[in-house]
N, C-alpha and C positions, 0 to 999 in steps of 0.2 A: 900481695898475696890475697887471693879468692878463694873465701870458706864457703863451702855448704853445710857446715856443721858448727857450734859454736865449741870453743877452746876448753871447755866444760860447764857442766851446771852443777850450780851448787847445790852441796850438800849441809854444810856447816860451817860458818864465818866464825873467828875464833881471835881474840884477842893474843897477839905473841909477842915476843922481846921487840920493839921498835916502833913508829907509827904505824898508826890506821891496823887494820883486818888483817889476815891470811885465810885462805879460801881451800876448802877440799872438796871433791877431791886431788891429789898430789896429779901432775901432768908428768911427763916421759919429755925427755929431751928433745928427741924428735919433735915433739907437739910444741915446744915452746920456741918463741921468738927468739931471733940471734938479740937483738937488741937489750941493753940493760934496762932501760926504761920503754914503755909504749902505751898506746892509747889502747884502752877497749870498750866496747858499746853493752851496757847491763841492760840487761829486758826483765823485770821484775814480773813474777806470775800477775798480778795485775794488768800487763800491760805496758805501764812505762818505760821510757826507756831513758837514757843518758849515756855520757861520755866521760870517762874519767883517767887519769893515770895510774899505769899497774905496773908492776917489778916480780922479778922473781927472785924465789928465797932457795936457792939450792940445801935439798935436805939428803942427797945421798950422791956418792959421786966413787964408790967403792964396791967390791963385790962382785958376786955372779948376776944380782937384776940391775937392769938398767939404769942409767941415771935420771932421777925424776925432780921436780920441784914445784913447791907451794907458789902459787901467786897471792901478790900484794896488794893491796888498794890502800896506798899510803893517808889518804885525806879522807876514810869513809868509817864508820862506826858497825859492829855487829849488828844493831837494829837497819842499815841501810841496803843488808844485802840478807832479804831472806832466801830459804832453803826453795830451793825452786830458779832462782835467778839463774838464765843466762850469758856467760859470759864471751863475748864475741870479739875478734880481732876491729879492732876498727880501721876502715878502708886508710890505705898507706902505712898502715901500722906493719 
């Protein structure tokens, strides 16, 4: 899968029920990977960049909107993902 866009950028890393982070804002089912687990590439407003493991956390899957959900970054801390960070598919992801 070949993005020209990244999967979102963040707004706010947020400690929740389980390991590591969850990140907003919420993605739409369409945008999210079939995969339970997959690789993504963070570009930090500085610059940087890395490759880590992400999950998604289904937060709605009822109703008249869409079904949308938080992404995970099971092994990373709030301080490692500031507001500004791009969060990208990583190639074969």
């Amino acid at each position: 899968m070949t993005t020209t866009s990244p999967l979102l950028v963040v707004e706010d890393a947020f400690v929740g029920r389980g390991a590591g982070v969850l990140l907003m804002p919420r993605i739409t089912a369409a945008d999210a990977p079939a995969a339970a687990t997959f690789a993504v590439r963070l570009r930090a407003p500085d610059g940087s960049e890395r490759q880590v493991s992400a999950a998604l956390e289904v937060a709605h899957m009822r109703g008249p909107l869409p079904p949308y959900a938080m992404v995970r970054l099971p092994t990373l801390s709030v301080d490692d993902v500031p507001p500004g960070t791009e969060v990208w598919l990583a190639s074969g992801a």
